[in-house]
C-alpha positions as CSV (number, residue, x, y, z in Angstrom):
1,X,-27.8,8.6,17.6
2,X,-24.5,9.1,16.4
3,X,-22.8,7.1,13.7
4,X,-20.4,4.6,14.9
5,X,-17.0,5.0,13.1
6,X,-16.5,3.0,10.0
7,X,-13.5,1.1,9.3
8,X,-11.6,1.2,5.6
9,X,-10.7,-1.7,3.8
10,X,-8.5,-2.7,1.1
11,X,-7.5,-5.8,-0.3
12,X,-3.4,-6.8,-1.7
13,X,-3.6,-8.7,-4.9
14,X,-1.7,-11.5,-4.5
15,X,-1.4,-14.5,-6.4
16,X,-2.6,-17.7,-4.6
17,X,-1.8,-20.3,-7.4
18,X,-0.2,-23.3,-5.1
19,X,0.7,-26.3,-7.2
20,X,3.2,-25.8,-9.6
21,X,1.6,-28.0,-12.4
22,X,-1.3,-25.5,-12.7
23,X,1.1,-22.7,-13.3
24,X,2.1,-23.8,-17.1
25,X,-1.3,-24.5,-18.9
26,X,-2.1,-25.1,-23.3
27,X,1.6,-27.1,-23.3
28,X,4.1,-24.3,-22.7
29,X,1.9,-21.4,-22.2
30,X,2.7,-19.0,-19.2
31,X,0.2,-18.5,-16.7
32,X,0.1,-14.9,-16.2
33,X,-2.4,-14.2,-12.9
34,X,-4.8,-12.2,-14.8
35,X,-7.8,-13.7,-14.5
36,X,-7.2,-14.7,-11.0
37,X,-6.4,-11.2,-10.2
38,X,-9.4,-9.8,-11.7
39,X,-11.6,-12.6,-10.0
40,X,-10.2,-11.6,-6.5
41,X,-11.1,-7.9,-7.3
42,X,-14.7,-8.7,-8.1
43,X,-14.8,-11.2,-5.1
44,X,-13.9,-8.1,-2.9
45,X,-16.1,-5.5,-4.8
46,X,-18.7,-8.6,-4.1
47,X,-17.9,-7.9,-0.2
48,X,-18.0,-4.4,-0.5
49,X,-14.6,-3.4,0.2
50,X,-13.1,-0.3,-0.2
51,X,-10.4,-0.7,-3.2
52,X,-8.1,-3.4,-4.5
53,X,-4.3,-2.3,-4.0
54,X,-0.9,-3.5,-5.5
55,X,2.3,-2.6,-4.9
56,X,5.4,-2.4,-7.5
57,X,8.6,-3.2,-8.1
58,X,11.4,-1.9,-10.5
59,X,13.7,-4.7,-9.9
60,X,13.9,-8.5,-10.8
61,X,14.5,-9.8,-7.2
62,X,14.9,-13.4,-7.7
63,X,13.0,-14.0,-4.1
64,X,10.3,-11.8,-5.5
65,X,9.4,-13.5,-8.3
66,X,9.8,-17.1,-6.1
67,X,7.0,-15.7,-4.6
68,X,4.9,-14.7,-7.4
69,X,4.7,-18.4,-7.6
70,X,5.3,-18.4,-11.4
71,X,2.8,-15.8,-12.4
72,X,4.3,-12.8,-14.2
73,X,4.8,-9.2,-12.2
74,X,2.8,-7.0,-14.2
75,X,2.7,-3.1,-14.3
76,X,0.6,-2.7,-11.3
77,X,-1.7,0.6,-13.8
78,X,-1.9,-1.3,-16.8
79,X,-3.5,-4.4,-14.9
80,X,-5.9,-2.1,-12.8
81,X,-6.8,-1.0,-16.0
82,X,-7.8,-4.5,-16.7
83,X,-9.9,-5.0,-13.7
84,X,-11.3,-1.4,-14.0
85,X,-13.4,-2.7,-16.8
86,X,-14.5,-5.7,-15.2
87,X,-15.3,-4.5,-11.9
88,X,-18.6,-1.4,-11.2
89,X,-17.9,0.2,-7.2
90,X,-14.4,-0.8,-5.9
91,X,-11.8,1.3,-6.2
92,X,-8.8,0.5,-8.0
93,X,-5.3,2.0,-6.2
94,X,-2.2,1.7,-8.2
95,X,1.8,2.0,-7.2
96,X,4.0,4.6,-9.0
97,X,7.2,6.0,-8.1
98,X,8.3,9.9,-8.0
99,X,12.1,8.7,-8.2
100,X,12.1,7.4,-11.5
101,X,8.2,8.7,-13.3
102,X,8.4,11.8,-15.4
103,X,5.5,13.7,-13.4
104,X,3.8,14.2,-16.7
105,X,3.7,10.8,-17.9
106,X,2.3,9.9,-14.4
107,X,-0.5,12.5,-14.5
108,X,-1.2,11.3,-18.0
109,X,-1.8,7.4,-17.2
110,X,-3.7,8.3,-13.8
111,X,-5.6,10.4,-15.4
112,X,-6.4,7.5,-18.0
113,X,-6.8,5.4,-15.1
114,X,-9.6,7.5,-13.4
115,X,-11.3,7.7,-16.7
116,X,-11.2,4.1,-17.2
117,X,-12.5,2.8,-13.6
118,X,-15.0,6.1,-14.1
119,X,-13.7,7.9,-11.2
120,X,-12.4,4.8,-9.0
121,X,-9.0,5.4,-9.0
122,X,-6.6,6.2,-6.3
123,X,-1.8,7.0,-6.1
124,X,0.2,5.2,-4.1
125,X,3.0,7.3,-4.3
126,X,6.1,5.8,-3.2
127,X,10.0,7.0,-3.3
128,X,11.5,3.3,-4.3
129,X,14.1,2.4,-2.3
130,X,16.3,0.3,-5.1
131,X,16.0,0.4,-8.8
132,X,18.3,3.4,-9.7
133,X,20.7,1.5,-11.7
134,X,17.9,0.6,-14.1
135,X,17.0,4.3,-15.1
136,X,20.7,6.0,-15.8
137,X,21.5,6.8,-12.3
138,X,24.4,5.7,-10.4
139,X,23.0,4.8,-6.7
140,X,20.4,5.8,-5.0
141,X,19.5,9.0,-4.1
142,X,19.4,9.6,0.3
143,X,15.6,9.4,1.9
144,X,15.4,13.0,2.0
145,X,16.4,14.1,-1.5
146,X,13.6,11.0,-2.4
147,X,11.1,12.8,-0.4
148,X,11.8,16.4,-1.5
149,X,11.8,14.8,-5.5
150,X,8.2,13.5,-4.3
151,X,6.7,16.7,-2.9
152,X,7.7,19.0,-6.2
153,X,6.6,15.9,-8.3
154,X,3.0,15.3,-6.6
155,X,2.6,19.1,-6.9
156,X,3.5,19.2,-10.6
157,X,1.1,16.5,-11.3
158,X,-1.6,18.2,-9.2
159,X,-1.3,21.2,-11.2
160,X,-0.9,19.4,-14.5
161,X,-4.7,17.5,-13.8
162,X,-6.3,20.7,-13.3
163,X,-4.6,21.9,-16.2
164,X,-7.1,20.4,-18.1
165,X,-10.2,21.0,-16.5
166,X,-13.6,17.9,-17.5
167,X,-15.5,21.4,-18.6
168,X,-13.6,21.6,-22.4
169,X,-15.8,17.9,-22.9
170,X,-19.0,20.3,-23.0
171,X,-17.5,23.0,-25.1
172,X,-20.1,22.8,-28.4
173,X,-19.8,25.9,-30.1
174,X,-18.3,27.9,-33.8
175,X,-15.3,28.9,-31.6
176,X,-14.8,25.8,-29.8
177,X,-11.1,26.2,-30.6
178,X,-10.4,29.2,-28.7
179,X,-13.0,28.3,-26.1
180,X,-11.3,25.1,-25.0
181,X,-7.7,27.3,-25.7
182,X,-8.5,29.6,-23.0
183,X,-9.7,26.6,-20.5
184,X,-7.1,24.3,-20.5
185,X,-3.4,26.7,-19.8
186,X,0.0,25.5,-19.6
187,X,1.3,25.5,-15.9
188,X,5.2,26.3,-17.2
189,X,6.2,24.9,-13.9
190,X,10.4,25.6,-13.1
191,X,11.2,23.9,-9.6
192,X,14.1,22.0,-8.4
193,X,14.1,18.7,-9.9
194,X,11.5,19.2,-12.8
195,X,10.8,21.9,-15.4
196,X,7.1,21.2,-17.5
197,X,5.4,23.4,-19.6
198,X,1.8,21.8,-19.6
199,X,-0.9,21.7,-19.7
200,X,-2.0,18.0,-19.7
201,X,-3.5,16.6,-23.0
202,X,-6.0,14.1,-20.8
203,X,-8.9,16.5,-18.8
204,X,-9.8,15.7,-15.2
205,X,-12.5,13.4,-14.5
206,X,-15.6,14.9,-13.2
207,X,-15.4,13.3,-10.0
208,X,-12.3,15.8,-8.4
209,X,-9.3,15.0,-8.4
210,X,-7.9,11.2,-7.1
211,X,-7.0,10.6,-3.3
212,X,-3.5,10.1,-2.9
213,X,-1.9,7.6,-0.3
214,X,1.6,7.1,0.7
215,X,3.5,3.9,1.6
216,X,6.4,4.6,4.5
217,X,6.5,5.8,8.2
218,X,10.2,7.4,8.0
219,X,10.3,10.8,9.4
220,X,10.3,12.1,5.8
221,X,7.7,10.2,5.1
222,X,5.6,11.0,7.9
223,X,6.2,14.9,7.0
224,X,5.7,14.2,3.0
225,X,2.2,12.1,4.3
226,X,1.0,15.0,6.7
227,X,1.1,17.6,3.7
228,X,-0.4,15.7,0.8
229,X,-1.6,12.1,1.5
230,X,-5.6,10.9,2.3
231,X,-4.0,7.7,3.5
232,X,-0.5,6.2,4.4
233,X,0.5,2.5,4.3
234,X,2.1,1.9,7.2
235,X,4.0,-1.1,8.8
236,X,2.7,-1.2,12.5
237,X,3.5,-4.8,13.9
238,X,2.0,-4.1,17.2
239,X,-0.9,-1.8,18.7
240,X,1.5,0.2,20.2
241,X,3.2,1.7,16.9
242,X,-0.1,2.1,15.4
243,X,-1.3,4.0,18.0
244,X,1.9,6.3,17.9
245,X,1.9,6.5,14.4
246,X,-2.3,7.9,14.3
247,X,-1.3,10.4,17.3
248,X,1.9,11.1,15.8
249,X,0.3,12.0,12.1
250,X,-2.7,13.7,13.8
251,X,-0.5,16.7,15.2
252,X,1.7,16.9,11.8
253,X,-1.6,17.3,9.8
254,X,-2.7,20.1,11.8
255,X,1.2,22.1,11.1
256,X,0.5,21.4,7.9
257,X,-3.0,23.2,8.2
258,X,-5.1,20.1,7.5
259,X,-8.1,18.8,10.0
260,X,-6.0,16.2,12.1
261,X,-7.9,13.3,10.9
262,X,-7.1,13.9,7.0
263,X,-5.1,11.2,7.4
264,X,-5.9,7.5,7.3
265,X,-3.9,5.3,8.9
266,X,-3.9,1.7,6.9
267,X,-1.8,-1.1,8.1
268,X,-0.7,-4.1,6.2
269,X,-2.9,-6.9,7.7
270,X,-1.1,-10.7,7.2
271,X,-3.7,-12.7,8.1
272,X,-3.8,-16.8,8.2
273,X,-7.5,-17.8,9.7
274,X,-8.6,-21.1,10.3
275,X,-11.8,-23.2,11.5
276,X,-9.1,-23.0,14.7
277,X,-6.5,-21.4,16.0
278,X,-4.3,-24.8,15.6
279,X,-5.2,-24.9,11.8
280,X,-4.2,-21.3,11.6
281,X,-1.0,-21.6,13.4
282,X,-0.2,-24.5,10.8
283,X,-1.0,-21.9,7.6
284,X,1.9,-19.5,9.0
285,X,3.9,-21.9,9.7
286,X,4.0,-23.6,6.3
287,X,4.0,-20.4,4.5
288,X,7.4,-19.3,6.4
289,X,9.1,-23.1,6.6
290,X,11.1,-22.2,3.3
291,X,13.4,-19.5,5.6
292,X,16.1,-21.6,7.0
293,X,18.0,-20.0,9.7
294,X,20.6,-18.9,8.1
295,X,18.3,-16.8,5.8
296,X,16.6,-15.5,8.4
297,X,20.3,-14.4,9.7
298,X,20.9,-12.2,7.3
299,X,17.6,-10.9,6.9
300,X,18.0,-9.1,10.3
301,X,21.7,-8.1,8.9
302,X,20.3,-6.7,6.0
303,X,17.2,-5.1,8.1
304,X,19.4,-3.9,11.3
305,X,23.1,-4.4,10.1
306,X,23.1,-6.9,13.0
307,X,25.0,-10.1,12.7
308,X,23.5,-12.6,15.8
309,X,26.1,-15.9,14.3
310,X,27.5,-15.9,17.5
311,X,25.0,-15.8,19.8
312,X,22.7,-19.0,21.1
313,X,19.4,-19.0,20.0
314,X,18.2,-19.2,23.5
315,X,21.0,-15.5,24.2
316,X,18.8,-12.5,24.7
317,X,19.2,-9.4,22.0
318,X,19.7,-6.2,24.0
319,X,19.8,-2.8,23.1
320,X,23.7,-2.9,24.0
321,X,24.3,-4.5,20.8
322,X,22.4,-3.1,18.6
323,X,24.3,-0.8,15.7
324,X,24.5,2.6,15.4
325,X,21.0,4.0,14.8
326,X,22.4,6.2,11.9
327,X,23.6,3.7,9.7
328,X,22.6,3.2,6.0
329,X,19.9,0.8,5.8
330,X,17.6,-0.7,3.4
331,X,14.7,0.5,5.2
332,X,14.8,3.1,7.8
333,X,10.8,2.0,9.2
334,X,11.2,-1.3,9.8
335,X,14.7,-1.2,11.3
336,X,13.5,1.3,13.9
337,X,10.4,-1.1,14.1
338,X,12.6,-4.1,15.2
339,X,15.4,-2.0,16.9
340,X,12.0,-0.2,19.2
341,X,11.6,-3.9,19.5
342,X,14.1,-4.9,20.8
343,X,14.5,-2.2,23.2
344,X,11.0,-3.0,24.7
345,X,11.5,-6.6,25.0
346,X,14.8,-7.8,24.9
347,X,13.9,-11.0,23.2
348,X,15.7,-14.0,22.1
349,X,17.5,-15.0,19.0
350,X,15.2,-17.3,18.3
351,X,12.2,-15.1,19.3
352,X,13.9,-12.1,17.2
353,X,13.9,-14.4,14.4
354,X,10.3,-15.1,14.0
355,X,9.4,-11.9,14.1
356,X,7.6,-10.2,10.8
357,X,10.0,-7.7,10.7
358,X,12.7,-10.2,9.5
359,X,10.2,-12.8,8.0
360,X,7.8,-10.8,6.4
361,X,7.9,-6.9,5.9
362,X,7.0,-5.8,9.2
363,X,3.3,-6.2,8.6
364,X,1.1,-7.2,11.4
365,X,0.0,-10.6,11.5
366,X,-3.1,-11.9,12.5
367,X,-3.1,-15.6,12.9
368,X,-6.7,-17.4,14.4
369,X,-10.3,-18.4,13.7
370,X,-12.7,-15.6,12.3
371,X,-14.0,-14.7,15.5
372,X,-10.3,-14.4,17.1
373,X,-9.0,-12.0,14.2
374,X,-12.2,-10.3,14.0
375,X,-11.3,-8.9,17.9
376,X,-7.7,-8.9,16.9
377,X,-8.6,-6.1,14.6
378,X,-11.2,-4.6,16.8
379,X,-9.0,-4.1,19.9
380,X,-6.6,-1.9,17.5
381,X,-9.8,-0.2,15.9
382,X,-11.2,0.9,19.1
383,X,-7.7,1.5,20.5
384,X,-7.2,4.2,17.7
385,X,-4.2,2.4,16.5
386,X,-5.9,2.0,12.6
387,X,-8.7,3.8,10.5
388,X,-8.7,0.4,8.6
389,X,-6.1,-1.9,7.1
390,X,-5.0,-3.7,3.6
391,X,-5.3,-7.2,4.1
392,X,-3.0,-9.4,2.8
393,X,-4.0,-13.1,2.2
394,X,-1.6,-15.6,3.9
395,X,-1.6,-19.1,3.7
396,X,-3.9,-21.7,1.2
397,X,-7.0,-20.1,0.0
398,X,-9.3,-22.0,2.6
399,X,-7.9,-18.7,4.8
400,X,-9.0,-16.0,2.4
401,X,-12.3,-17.6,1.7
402,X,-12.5,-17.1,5.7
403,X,-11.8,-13.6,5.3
404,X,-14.6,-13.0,3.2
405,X,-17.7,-15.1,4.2
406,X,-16.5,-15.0,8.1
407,X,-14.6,-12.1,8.8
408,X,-16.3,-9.3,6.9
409,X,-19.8,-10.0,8.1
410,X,-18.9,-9.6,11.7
411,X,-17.2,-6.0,10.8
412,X,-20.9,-5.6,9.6
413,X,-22.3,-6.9,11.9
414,X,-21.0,-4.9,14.5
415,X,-21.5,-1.3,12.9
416,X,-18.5,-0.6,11.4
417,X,-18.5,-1.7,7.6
418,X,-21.0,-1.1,5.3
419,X,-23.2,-3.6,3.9
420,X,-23.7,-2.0,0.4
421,X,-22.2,0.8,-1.5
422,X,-23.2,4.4,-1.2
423,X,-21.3,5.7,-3.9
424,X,-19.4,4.9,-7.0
425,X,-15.9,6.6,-6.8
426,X,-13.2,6.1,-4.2
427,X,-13.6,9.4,-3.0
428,X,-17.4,8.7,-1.6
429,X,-16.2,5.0,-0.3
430,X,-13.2,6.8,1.6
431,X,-15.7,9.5,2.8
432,X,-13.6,12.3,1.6
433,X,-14.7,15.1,-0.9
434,X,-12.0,17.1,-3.3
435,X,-12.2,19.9,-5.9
C-alpha cells in the first residue's frame, strides 16, 4: 500500500501579547518577545511541525511595529539562533535579503546558523521591495534587476559553502596546514553585480547544504523559484490561484531541468478557529475593526492604484476601471491577485474592501471550528492547490491553542502528518536530500 502524501507545515512567529500593561514589565523594562517566541517554537517542535519561519523587515513602518504589539522587531537569524539552542527537531527558517546582504556575509551567518540548530536551518531569500534609502542607494532597483541581483547572489553563496567543505574538521595530521590549504579553495567569483575571492572561513555542516525557499509569485519570481528554490511562499487567497500557481511552477521546474515537484508550494494560512464558527467570525472581526474605511481606501490605492471615493459601497468594481496593468506598484502578486479578482467576480466596494488582499497581505484566511478548517485545508490539499502552508496565528490565543491540540491531530489522523520525527535536520522533515 502506497504512502499517502504528506502535507508540510510551518509555523509564523508572531507575537500574541494582548494587553498593553503586560508589555512594560520590572518598572520601565521593554518587553522584547523572546521568550514568548522561543516558547511558541518548542510548542510547535512539541506538535511536530516542520520549521518555525519569520519574516523581515529593513524599515521602521510605524503600522508594523503597531502590530508587533510593543515587542521589539528583532533580526529574524540572530533570534533563530536563540531558539536553535532551545529547541532539538524543528527546523529553524530565517529571512535575508539578496538586495542589500553582501553574499559573503550571508553565507557566513547561515552557515553559523546551520551549525548552531545542528543542521536545522533553512533561506528565505527574498528581494525586499522597500528599504534602499537605508543602504546608500537612491530608490529601488525594478523587480527584474532584484531578481537577476538574487540568482548571481544565491549562486555566489552556494559556491562559497562548498568552498569550505565539513572534511578539513577531520584533518589530524604533521601537515594539517597544507592539507586543509588544498581542501578548502577560493572560488574568485567575477559576475555582474558581485566580485568575491573566497573561500568561506565557516565549513559546511555535514548534513548538505540548507534548502532554500523563496517568498513571491511575480513572474520573476516564479522563474528565480523554478531554478533554485525547495519551497516558495506564496500568496494564494483562493484554491484557484493555488492550483495555478503548483501547475504553473511544475512545468517551469522541468525547463529548468528539475523533477516538476522540486518545488513546494506553501501558502500563508490566516487562520481564526473557534469552539464555533460564530466565535471565529468574531476573532477576525476584532482583529481587523482597527481599519476604518478610509484606511482601507487607500490600501487598495496603494495595492491597485485604484481610488473607489466615489463610488457607493453597494457600486460593483469592474474590470473597466481598473488601472493600467503595467503600472508601478508596491507589489506586483497581490495586485494581480485582487485585479484577477476582480475580473472573476465583479464585486462590491464594500465586498472589495474586506478582502485579505487589502486587509491583510493576500494570505488565505481560514476562519471556523477545528473540524471546518481542518476540511478547509483538505479540499486545497487534495485539490493540488498546496504541498503544505505557514500558518499564521490570528486572533486571541484561545485560536492558536485550537490549532495545535484540535487541528493538528486531525492532519494525523487522517494520514497526512506525521506523529513523530523521523529525522533531525530540515532536509529529512522536508523529505528532500542535497550534496
Amino acid at each position: 500500500m502506497s504512502l499517502k502524501k504528506q502535507l508540510c507545515i510551518g509555523l509564523t512567529l508572531v507575537p500574541s501579547k494582548k494587553d498593553k500593561e503586560n508589555l512594560h514589565i520590572d518598572d520601565n523594562k521593554i518587553y522584547s518577545g523572546i521568550d514568548e517566541q522561543i516558547e511558541l517554537a518548542q510548542r510547535a517542535e512539541k506538535a511536530k511541525l516542520d520549521f518555525v519561519f519569520k519574516a523581515d523587515y529593513l524599515v521602521a513602518h510605524p503600522d508594523l511595529i503597531v502590530r508587533n504589539k510593543g515587542s521589539v522587531i528583532l533580526d529574524p537569524t540572530l533570534l533563530f539562533a536563540a531558539i536553535a539552542r532551545e529547541t532539538q527537531k524543528i527546523g529553524v527558517v530565517t529571512t535575508a535579503s539578496t538586495s542589500f546582504n553582501p553574499p559573503y556575509i550571508l553565507a557566513r551567518q547561515l552557515q553559523s546558523l546551520n551549525w548552531i540548530s545542528n543542521g536545522r536551518a533553512g533561506w528565505n531569500i527574498v528581494t525586499s521591495i522597500n528599504g534602499a534609502e537605508n543602504f546608500g542607494n537612491a530608490m529601488m532597483p525594478s523587480s527584474e534587476e532584484r531578481y537577476a541581483k538574487a540568482a548571481e547572489c544565491t549562486e555566489l553563496v552556494r559556491k562559497l559553502w562548498k568552498s569550505h567543505p565539513y572534511e578539513v574538521l577531520g584533518v589530524d595530521s604533521a601537515d594539517a596546514a597544507e592539507v586543509i590549504r588544498e581542501m578548502i579553495q577560493p572560488i574568485d567569483h567575477e559576475g555582474e553585480f558581485f566580485h568575491v575571492k573566497g573561500p568561506l572561513n565557516v565549513p559546511a555542516h555535514f548534513s548538505g547544504t540548507m534548502p532554500l525557499f523563496q517568498a513571491g509569485a511575480s513572474e520573476s519570481g516564479r522563474n528565480f523559484a523554478a531554478s533554485v528554490a525547495d519551497a516558495i511562499f506564496a500568496a494564494t487567497p483562493d484554491i484557484e490561484s493555488g492550483i495555478e500557481l503548483c501547475k504553473d511552477l511544475r512545468k517551469r521546474a522541468q525547463q529548468n531541468g528539475r523533477q516538476p515537484d522540486a518545488i513546494r508550494v506553501l501558502p500563508g494560512l490566516y487562520f481564526f478557529i473557534g469552539d464555533t464558527y460564530e466565535e471565529a467570525q468574531e476573532m477576525y472581526r476584532q482583529a481587523h475593526q482597527h481599519l476604518t474605511v478610509e484606511r482601507r481606501y487607500a490600501l487598495v490605492e496603494m495595492v491597485l492604484g485604484l481610488n473607489l471615493r466615489g463610488l457607493s459601497l453597494k457600486e460593483k468594481v469592474t474590470a473597466g476601471i481598473l488601472p493600467d496593468a503595467n503600472q508601478s506598484v508596491r507589489s506586483k502578486t497581490h495586485a494581480d491577485l485582487l485585479r484577477r479578482f476582480i475580473i472573476k467576480n465583479e464585486p462590491t466596494v464594500e465586498q472589495l474592501l474586506e478582502r485579505p488582499e487589502v486587509i491583510g497581505s493576500a494570505h488565505w484566511v481560514a476562519v471556523g471550528t477545528p473540524q471546518e478548517v481542518f476540511h478547509q485545508i483538505m479540499e486545497r490539499f487534495e485539490a493540488g492547490a498546496l504541498h503544505g502552508f505557514i500558518a499564521i496565528p490570528g486572533g486571541p490565543p484561545k485560536s492558536l491553542d485550537l490549532f495545535f491540540s484540535d487541528v493538528i491531530p486531525l492532519f494525523v489522523e487522517a494520514g497526512v502528518f506525521r506523529k513523530d520525527y523521523t529525522g533531525s535536520t530540515l532536509c529529512e522533515h522536508l523529505g528532500i536530500f542535497k550534496e
